[in-house]
C-alpha positions, -999 to 999 in steps of 0.1 A, spaced: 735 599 161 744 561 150 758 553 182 721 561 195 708 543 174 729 511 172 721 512 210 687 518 205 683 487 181 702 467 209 678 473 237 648 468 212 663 432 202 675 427 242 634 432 254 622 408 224 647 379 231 636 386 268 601 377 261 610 347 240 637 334 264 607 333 287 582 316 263 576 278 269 575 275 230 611 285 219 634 252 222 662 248 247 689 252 220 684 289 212 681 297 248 716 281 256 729 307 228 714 336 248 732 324 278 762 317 265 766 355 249 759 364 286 779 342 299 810 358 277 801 393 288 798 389 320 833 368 320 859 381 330 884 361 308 880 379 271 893 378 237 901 416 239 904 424 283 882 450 296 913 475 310 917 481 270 901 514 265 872 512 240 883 480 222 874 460 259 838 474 256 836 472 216 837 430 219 815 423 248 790 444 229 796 429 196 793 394 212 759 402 231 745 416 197 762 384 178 744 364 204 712 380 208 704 381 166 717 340 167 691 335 193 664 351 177 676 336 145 674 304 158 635 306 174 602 296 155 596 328 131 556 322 141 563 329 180 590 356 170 561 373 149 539 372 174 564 389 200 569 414 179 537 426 167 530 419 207 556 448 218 544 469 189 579 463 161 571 464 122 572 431 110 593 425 79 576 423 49 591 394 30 573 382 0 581 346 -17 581 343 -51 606 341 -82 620 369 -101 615 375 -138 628 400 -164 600 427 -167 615 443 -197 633 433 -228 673 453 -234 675 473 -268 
């Protein structure tokens, strides 16, 4: 059931940095990150090589989901927001603020 998941969270993360990667409003920076991690999986030089069962796969997976959170990391939070609510994903619900003590120790 993880494994579904994990790849579940990896195609919803591949369709939103498509739609920003087309976007005129994300810089050219973050999109050179996308293609670099696509770039390094469809390489066929590797830190770990392919023929390795398992352990070939794990890296070029790790490296497209490395790349494809840096990416989105590294685009304007208002048009990422907008994406998201656009392809229906709960946006996060971050509050800013500072933290006190509610209650005194006995």
């Amino acid at each position: 059931m993880g494994k579904l998941l994990m790849f579940k969270n990896l195609l919803k993360t591949g369709r939103l940095a498509l739609r920003l990667a087309r976007d005129h409003r994300v810089p050219l920076y973050p999109k050179l990150v996308l293609g670099l991690a696509l770039l390094y999986v469809l390489s066929p030089l590797d830190f770990i090589p392919d023929w390795i069962p398992v352990l070939g796969q794990l890296d070029d997976l790790a490296a497209l989901a490395a790349g494809l959170t840096l990416f989105i990391h590294l685009c304007p939070p208002s048009v990422v927001e907008e994406h998201e609510t656009v392809l229906g994903y709960p946006r996060s619900r971050t509050i800013e603020g500072e933290a006190r003590e509610v209650g005194g120790r006995s």
